[in-house]
MIDOSE-1310 file (N, C-alpha, C; in nm, 2 decimals, decimal comma, always signed):
residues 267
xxxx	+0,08/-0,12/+0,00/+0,00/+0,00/+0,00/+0,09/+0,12/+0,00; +0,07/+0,24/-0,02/+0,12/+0,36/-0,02/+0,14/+0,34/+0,13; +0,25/+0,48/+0,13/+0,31/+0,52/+0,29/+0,25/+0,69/+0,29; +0,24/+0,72/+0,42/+0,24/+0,80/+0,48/+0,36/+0,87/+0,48
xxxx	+0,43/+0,86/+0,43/+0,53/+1,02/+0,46/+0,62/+1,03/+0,31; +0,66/+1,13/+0,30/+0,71/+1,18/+0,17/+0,80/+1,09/+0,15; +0,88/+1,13/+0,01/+0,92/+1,07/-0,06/+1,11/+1,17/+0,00; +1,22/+1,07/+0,05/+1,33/+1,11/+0,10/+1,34/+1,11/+0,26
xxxx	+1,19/+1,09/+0,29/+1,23/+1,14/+0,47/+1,26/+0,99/+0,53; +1,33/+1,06/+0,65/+1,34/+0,87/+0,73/+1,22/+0,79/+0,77; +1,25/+0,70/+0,82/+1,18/+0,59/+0,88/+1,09/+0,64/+1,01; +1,00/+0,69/+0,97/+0,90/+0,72/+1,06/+0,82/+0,64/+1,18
xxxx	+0,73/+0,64/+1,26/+0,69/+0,63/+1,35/+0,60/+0,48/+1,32; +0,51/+0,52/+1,21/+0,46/+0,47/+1,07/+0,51/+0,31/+0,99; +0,63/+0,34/+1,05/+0,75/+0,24/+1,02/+0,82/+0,12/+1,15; +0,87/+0,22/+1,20/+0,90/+0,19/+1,37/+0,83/+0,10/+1,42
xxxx	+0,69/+0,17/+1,42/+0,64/+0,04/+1,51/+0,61/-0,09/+1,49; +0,57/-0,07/+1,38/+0,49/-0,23/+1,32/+0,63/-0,29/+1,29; +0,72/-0,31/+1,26/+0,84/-0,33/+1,23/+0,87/-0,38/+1,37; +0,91/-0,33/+1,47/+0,94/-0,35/+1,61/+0,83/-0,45/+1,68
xxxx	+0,71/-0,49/+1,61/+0,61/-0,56/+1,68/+0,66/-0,69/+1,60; +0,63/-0,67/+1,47/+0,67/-0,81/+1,38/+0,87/-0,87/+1,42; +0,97/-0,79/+1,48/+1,10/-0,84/+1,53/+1,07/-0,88/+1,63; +0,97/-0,91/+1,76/+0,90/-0,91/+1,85/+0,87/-1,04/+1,84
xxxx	+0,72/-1,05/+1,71/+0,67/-1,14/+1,72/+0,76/-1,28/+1,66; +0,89/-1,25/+1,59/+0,96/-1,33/+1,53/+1,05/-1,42/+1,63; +1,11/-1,33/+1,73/+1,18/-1,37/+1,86/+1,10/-1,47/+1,91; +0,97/-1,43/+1,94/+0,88/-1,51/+2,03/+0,83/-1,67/+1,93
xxxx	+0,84/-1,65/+1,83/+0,81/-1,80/+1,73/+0,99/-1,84/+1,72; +1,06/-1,80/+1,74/+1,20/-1,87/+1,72/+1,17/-1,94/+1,91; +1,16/-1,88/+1,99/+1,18/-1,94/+2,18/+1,10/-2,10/+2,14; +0,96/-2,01/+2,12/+0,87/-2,15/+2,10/+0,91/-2,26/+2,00
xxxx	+0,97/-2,21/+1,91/+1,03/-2,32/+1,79/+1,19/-2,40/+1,88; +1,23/-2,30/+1,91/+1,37/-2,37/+2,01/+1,31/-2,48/+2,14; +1,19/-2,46/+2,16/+1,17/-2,53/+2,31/+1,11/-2,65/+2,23; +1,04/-2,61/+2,13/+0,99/-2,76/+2,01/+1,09/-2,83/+1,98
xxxx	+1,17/-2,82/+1,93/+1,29/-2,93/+1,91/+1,33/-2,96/+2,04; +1,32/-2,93/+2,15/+1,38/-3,00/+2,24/+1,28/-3,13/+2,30; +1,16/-3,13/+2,24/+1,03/-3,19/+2,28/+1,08/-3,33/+2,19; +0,98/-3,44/+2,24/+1,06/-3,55/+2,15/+0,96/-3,59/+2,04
xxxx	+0,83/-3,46/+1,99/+0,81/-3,43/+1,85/+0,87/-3,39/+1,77; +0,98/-3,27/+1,85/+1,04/-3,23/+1,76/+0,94/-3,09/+1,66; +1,02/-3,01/+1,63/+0,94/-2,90/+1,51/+1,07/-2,86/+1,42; +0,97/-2,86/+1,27/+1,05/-2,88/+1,15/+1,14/-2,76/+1,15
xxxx	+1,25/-2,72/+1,11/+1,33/-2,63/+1,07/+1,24/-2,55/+0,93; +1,18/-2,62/+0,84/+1,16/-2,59/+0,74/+1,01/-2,48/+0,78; +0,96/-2,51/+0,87/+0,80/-2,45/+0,94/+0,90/-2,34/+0,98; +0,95/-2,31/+1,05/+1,03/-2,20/+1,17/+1,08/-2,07/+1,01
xxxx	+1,14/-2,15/+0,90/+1,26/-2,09/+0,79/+1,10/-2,00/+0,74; +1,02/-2,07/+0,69/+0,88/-2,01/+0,67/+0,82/-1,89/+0,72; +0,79/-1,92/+0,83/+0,74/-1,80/+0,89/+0,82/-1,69/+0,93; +0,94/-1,72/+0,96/+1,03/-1,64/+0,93/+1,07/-1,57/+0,77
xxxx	+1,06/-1,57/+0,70/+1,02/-1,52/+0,57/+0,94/-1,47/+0,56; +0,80/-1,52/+0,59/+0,67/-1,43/+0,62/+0,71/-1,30/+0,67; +0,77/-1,32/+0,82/+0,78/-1,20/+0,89/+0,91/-1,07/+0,79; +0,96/-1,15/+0,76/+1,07/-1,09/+0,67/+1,01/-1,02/+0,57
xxxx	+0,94/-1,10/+0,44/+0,84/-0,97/+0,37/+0,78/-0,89/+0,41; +0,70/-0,90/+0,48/+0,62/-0,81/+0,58/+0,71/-0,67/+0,62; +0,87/-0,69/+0,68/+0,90/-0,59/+0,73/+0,92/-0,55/+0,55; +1,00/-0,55/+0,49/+1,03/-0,53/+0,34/+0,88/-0,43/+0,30
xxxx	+0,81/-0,52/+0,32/+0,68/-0,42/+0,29/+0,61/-0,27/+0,30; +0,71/-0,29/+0,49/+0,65/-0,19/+0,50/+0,76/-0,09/+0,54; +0,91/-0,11/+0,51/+0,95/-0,01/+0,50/+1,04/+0,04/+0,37; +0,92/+0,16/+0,33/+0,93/+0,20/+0,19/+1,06/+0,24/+0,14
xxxx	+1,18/+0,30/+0,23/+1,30/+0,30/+0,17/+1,36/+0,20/+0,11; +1,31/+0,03/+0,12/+1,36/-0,05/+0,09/+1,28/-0,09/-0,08; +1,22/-0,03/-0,09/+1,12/-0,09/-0,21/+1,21/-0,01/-0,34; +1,23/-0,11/-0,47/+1,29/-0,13/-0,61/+1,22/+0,01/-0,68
xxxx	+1,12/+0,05/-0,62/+1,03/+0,13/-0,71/+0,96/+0,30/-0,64; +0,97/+0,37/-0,73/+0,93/+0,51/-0,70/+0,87/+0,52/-0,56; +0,85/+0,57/-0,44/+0,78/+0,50/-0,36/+0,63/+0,61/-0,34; +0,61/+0,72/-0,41/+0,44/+0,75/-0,40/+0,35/+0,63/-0,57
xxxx	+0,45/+0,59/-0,63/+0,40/+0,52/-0,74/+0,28/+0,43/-0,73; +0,22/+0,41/-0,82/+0,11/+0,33/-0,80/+0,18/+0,15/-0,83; +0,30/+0,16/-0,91/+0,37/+0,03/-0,90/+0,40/-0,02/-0,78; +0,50/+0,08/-0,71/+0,54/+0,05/-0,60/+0,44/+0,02/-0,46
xxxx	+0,27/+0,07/-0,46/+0,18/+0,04/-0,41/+0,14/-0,11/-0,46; +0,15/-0,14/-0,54/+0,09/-0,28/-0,59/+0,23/-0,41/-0,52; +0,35/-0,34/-0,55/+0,45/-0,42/-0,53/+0,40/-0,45/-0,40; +0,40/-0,35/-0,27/+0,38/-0,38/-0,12/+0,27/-0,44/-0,10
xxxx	+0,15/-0,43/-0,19/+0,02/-0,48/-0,17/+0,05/-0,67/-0,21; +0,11/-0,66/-0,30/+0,19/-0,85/-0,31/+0,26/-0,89/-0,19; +0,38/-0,83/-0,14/+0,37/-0,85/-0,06/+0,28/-0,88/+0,10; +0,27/-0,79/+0,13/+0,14/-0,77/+0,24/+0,04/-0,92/+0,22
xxxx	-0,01/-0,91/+0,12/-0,15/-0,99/+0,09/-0,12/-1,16/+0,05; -0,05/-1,16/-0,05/-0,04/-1,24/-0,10/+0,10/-1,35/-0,06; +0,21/-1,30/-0,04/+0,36/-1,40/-0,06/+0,37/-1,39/+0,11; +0,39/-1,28/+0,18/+0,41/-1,29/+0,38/+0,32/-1,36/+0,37
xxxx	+0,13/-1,39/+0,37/+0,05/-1,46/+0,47/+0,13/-1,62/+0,45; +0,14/-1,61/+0,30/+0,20/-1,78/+0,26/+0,24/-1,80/+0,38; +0,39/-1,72/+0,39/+0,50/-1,78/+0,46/+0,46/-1,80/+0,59; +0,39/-1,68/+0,68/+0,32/-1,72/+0,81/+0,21/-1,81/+0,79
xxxx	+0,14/-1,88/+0,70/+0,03/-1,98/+0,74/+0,12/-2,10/+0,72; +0,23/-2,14/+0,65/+0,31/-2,23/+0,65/+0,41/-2,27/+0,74; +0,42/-2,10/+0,84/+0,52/-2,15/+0,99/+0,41/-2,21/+1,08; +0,29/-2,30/+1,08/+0,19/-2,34/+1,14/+0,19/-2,27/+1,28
xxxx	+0,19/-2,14/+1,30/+0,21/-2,09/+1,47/+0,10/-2,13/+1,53; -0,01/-2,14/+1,50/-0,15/-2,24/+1,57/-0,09/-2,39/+1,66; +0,00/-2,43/+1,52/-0,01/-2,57/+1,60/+0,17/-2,55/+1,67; +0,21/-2,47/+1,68/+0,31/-2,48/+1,75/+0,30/-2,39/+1,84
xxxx	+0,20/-2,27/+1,92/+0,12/-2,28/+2,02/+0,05/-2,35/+2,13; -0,03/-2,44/+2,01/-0,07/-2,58/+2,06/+0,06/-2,65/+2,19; +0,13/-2,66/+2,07/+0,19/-2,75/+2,14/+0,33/-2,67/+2,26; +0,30/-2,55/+2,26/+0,36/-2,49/+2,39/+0,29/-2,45/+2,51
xxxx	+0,15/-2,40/+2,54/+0,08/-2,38/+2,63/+0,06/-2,51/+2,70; +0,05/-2,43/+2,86/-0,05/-2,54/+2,94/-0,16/-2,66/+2,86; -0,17/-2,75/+2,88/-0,30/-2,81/+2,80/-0,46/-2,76/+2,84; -0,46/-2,68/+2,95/-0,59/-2,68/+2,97/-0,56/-2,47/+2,86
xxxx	-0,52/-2,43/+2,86/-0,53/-2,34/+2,78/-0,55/-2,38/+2,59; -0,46/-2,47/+2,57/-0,50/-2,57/+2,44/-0,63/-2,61/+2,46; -0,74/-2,69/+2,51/-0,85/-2,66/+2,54/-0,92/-2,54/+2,51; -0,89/-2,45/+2,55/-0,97/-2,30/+2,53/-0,95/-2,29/+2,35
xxxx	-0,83/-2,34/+2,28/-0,79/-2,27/+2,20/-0,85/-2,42/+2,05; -0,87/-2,49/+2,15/-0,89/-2,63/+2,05/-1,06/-2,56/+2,04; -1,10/-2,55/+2,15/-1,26/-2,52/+2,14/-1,29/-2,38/+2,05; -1,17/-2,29/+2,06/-1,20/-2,15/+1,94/-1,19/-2,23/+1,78
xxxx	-1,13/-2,31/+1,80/-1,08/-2,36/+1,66/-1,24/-2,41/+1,58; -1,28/-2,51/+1,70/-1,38/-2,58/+1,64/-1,55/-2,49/+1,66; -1,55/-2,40/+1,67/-1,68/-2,31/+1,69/-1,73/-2,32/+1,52; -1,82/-2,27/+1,54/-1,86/-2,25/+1,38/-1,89/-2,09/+1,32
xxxx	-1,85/-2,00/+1,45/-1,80/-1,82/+1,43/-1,69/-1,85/+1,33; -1,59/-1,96/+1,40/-1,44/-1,93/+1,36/-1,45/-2,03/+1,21; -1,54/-2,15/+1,23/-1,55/-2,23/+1,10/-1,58/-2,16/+0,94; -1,69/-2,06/+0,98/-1,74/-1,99/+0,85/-1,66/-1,87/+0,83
xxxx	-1,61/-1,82/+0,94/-1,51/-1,72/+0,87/-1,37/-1,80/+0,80; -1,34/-1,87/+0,89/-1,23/-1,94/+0,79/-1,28/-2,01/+0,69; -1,41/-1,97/+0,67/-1,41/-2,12/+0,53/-1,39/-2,02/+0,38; -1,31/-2,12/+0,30/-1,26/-2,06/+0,12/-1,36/-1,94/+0,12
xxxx	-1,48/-1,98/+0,09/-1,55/-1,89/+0,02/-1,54/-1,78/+0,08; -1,57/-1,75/+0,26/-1,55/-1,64/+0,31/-1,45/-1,56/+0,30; -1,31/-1,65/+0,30/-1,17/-1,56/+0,30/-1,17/-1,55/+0,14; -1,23/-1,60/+0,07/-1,27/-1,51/-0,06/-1,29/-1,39/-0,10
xxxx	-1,42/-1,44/-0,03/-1,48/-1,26/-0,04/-1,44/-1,18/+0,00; -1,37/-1,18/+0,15/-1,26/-1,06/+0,21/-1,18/-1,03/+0,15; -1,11/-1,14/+0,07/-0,99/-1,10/+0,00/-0,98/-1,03/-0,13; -1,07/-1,10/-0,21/-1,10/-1,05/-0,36/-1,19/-0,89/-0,32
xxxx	-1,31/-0,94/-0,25/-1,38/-0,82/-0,27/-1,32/-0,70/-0,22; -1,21/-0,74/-0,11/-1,20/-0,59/-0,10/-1,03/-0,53/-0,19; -1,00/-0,60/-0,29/-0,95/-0,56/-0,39/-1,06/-0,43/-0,49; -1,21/-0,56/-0,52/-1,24/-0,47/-0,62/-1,26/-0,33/-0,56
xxxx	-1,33/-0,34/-0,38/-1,34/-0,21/-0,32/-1,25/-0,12/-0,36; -1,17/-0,12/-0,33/-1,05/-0,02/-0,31/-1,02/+0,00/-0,41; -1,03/-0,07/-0,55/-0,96/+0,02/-0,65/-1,07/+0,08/-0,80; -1,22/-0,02/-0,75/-1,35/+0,07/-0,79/-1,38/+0,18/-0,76
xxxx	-1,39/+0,21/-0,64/-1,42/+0,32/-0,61/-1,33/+0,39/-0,52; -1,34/+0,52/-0,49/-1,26/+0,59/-0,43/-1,15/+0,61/-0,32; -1,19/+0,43/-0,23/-1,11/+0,42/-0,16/-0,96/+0,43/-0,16; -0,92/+0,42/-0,28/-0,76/+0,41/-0,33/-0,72/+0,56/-0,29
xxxx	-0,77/+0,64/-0,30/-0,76/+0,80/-0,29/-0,77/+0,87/-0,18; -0,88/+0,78/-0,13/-0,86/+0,85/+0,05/-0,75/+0,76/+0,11; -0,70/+0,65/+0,08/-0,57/+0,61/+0,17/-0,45/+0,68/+0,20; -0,44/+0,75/+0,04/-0,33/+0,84/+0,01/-0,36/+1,00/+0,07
xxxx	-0,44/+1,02/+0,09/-0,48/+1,09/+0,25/-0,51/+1,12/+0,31; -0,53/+0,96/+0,37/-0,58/+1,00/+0,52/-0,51/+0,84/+0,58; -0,39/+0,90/+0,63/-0,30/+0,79/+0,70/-0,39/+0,67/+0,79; -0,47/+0,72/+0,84/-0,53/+0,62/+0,96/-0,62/+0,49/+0,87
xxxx	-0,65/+0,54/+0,77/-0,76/+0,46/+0,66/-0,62/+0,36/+0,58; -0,53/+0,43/+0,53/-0,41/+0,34/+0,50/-0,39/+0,23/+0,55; -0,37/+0,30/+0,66/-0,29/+0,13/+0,75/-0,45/+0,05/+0,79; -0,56/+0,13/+0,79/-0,64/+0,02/+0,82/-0,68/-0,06/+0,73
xxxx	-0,66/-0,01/+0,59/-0,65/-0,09/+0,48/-0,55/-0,22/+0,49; -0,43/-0,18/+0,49/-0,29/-0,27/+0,51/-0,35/-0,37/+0,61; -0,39/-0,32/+0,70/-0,40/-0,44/+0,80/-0,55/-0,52/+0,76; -0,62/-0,51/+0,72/-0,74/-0,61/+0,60/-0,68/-0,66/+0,49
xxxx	-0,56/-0,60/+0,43/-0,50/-0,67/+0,36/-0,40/-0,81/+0,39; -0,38/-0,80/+0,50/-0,29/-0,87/+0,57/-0,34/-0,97/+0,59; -0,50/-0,91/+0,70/-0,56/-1,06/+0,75/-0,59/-1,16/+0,68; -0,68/-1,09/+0,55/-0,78/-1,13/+0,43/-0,68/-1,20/+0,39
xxxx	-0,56/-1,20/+0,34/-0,46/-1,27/+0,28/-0,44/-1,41/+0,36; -0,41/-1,37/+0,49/-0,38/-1,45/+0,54/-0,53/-1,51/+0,60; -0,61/-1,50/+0,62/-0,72/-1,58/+0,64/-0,75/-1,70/+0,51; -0,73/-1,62/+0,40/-0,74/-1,69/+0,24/-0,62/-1,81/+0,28
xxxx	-0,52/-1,75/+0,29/-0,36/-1,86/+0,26/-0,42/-2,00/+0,37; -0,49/-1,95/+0,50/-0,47/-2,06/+0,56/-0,64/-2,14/+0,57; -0,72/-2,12/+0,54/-0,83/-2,16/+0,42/-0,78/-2,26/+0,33; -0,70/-2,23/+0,26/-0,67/-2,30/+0,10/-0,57/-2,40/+0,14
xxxx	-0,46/-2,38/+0,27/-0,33/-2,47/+0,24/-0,29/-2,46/+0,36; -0,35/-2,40/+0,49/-0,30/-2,41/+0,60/-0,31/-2,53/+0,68; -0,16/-2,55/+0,74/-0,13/-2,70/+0,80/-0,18/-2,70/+0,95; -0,22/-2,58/+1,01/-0,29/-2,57/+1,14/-0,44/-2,62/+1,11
xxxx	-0,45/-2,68/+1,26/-0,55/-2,76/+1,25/-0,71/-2,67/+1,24; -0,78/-2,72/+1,14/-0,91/-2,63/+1,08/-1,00/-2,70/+1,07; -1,10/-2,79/+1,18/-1,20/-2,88/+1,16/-1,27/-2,88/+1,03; -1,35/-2,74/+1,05/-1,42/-2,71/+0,89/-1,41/-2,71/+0,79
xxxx	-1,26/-2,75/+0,76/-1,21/-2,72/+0,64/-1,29/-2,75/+0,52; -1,32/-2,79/+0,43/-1,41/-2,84/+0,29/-1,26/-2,94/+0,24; -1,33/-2,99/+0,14/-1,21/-3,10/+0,06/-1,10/-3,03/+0,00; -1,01/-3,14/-0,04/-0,93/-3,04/-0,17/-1,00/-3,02/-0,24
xxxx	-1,06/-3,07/-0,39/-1,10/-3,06/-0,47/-1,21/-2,93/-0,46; -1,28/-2,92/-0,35/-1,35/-2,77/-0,32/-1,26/-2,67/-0,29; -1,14/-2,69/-0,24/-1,04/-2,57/-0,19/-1,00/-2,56/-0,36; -0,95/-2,61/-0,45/-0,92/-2,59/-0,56/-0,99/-2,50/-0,68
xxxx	-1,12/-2,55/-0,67/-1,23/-2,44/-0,70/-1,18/-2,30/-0,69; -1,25/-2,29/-0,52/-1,22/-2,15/-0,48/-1,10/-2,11/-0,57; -0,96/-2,15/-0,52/-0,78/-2,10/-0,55/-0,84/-2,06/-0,71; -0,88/-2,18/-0,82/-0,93/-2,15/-0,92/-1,02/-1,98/-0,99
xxxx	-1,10/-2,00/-0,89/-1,13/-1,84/-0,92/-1,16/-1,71/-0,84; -1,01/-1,74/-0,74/-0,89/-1,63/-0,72/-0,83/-1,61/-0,83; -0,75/-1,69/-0,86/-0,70/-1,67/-0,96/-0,73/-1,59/-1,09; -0,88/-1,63/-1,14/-0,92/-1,56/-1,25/-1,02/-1,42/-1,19
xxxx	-1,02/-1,43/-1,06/-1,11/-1,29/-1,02/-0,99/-1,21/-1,06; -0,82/-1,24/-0,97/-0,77/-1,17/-0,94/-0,71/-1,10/-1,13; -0,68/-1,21/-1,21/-0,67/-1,17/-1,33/-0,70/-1,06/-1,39; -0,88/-1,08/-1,40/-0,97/-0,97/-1,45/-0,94/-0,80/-1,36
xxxx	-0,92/-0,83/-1,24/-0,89/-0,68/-1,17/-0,79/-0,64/-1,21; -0,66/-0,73/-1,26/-0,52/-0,67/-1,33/-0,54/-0,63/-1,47; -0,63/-0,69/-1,54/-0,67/-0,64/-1,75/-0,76/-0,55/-1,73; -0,82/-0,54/-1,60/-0,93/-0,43/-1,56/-0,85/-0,29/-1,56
xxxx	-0,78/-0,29/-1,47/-0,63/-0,17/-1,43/-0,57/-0,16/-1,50; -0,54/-0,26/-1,63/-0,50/-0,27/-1,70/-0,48/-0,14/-1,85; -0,60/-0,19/-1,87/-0,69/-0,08/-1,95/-0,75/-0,01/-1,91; -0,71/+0,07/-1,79/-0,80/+0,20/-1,70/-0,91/+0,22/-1,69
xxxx	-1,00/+0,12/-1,68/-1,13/+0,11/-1,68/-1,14/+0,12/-1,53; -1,08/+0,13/-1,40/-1,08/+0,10/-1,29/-0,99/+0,18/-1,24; -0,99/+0,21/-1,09/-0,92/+0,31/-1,04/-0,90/+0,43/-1,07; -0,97/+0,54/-0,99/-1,05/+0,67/-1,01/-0,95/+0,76/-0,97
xxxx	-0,82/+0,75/-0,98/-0,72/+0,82/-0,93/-0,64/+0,85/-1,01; -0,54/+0,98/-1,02/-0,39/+1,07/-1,07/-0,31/+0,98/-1,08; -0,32/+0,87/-1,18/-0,19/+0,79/-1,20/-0,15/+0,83/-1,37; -0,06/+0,81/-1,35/+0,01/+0,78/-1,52/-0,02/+0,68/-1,55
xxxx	-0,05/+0,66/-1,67/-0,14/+0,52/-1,79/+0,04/+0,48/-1,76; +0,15/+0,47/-1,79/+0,25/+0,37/-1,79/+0,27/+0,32/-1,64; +0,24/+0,41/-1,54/+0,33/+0,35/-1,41/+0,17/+0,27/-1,39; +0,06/+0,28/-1,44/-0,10/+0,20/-1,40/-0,07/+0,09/-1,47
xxxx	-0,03/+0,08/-1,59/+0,03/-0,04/-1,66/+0,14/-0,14/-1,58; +0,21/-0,04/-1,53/+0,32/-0,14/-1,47/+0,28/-0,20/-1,32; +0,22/-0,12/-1,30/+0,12/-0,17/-1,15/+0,03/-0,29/-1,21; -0,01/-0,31/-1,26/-0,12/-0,40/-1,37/-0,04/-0,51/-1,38
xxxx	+0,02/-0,52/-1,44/+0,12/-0,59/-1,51/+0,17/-0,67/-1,36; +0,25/-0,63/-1,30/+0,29/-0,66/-1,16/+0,18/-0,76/-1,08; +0,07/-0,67/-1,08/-0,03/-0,76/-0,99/-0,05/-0,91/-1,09; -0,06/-0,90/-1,25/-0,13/-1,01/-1,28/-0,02/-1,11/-1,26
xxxx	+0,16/-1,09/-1,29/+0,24/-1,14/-1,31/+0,24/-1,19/-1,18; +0,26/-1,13/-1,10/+0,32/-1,14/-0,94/+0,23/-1,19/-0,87; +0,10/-1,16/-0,92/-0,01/-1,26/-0,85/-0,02/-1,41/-0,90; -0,01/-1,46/-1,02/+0,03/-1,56/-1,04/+0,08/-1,63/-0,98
xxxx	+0,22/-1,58/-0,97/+0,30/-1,66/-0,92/+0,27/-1,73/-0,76; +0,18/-1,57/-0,68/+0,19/-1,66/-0,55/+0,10/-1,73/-0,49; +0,01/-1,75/-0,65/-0,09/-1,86/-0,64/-0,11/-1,98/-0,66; +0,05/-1,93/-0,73/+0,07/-2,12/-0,79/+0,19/-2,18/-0,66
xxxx	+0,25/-2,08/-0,59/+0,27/-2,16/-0,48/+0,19/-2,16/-0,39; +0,08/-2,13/-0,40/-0,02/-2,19/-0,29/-0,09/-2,26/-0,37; -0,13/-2,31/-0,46/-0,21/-2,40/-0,52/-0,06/-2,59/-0,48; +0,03/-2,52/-0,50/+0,14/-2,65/-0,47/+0,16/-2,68/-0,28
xxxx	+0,12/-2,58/-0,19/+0,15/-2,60/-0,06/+0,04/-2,65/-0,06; -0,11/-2,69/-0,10/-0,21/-2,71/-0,09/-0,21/-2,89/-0,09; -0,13/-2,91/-0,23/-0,06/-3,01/-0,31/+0,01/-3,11/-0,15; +0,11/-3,01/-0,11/+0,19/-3,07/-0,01/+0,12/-3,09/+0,11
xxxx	+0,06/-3,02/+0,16/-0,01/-3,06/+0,30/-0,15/-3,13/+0,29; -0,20/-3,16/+0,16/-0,26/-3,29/+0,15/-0,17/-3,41/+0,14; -0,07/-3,42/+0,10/+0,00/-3,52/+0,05/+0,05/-3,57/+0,19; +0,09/-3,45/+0,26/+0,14/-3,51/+0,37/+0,05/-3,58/+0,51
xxxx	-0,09/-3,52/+0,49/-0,20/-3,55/+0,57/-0,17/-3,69/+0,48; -0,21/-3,73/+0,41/-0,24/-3,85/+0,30/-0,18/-3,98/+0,45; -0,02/-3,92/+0,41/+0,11/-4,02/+0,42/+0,05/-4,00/+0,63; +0,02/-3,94/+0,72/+0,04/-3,96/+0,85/-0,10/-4,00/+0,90
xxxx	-0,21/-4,06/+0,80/-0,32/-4,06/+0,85/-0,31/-4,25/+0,84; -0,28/-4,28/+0,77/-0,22/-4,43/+0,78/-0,14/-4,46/+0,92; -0,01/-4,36/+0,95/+0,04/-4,39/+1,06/-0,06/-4,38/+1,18; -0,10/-4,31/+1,22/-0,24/-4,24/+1,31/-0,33/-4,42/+1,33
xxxx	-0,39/-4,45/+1,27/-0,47/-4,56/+1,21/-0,39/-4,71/+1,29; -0,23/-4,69/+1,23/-0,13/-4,83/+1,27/-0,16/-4,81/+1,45; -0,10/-4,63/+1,51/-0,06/-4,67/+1,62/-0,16/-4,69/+1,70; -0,31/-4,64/+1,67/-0,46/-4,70/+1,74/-0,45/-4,80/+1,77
xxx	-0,42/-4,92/+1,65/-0,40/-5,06/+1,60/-0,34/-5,09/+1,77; -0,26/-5,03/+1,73/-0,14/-5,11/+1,85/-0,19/-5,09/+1,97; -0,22/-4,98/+2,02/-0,30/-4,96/+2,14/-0,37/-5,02/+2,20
């Protein structure tokens, strides 16, 4: 999303904090990841390298000195908006912090947290279609109508944007392919649907921007192009690795539900 403060000035407040909360939150998933390996489950290196990536684009995201591209640009807004939405939630619904939670609290607090899981408040908001509609629809929001314009100023609407972008992403990412445990889930073959048309919703909003049919705002037809271009390209891409993590954490449910089954057996 666009930033709050000009173009040349330092790292603002704006910056500072959410930055300092997500170095915070990353300490606090490395303790709990360090105390998991010492458990005789054991937690993957590969879950921990994840979410730590997550948190890593995220900061990249939001501090605009670091971004390849003009930073009041409408590219450079699209660039952060991929980030933010789409490639960080991956990485955090793939560090599973639900179930490595789980498996650090007291158990009677797991209890509290097994019982939020399985409610059906928390079932239908996490279900595809719902983190759908948060996610897609409030794309077409914001760049249908005028929301795109009041972000750019009015700081407090910005970041409340950013942070719907964040969730919605990441409510979608762990919907479609997340390895934390999600009673409601629907099948693959229904989760594929949905991913299916993300993909071509998210398409049509990029040939939509594309050809300025969309977004009611002072941009230049080349840097709208390149913003366009970016989303359709860049969005692809981080659909097709969640259409493949989808791939993997069925595959790997497949291979441990046999085990599960053997050690009943033995019991």
């Amino acid at each position: 999303m666009t930033t709050a403060h000009a173009p040349g000035h330092g790292i603002g407040w704006d910056t500072v904090l959410p930055v300092g909360a997500l170095t915070i939150l990353a300490l606090a998933y490395l303790v709990l990841a360090w105390r998991g390996r010492r458990d005789a489950r054991g937690w993957s290196r590969r879950r921990t390298a994840s979410f730590l990536a997550g948190v890593g684009l995220l900061v990249l995201a939001l501090t605009p000195q670091l971004s390849p591209f003009q930073e009041e640009s409408f590219t450079s807004h699209m660039y952060r908006h991929l980030l933010i939405g789409m490639y960080a939630p991956l990485g955090l619904v793939l560090g599973a912090p639900v179930t490595l939670l789980l498996r650090s609290v007291p158990q009677r607090y797991g209890r509290v947290i097994g019982r939020l899981l399985a409610s059906t408040a928390l079932g239908v908001l996490a279900h595809p279609v719902t983190a759908l509609v948060l996610n897609l629809g409030g794309l077409y929001l914001l760049y249908a109508t005028g929301l795109y314009v009041l972000t750019k100023e009015h700081p407090a609407l910005h970041h409340l944007v950013q942070v719907h972008v964040l969730a919605s992403g990441y409510l979608f990412a762990f919907s479609i392919a997340g390895p934390d445990p999600a009673p409601h889930r629907p099948s693959v073959p229904s989760r594929l649907v949905v991913l299916g048309i993300a993909i071509a919703g998210h398409a049509v909003l990029a040939q939509l921007l594309y050809a300025g049919v969309l977004l009611p705002a002072p941009v230049t037809g080349d840097d709208l192009r390149a913003g366009a271009d970016l989303m359709y390209y860049g969005g692809d891409i981080a659909e097709l690795l969640l259409a493949f993590a989808l791939v993997g954490t069925w595959r790997s449910g497949r291979r441990t539900a046999p085990r599960r089954r053997t050690a009943a057996v033995k019991q």
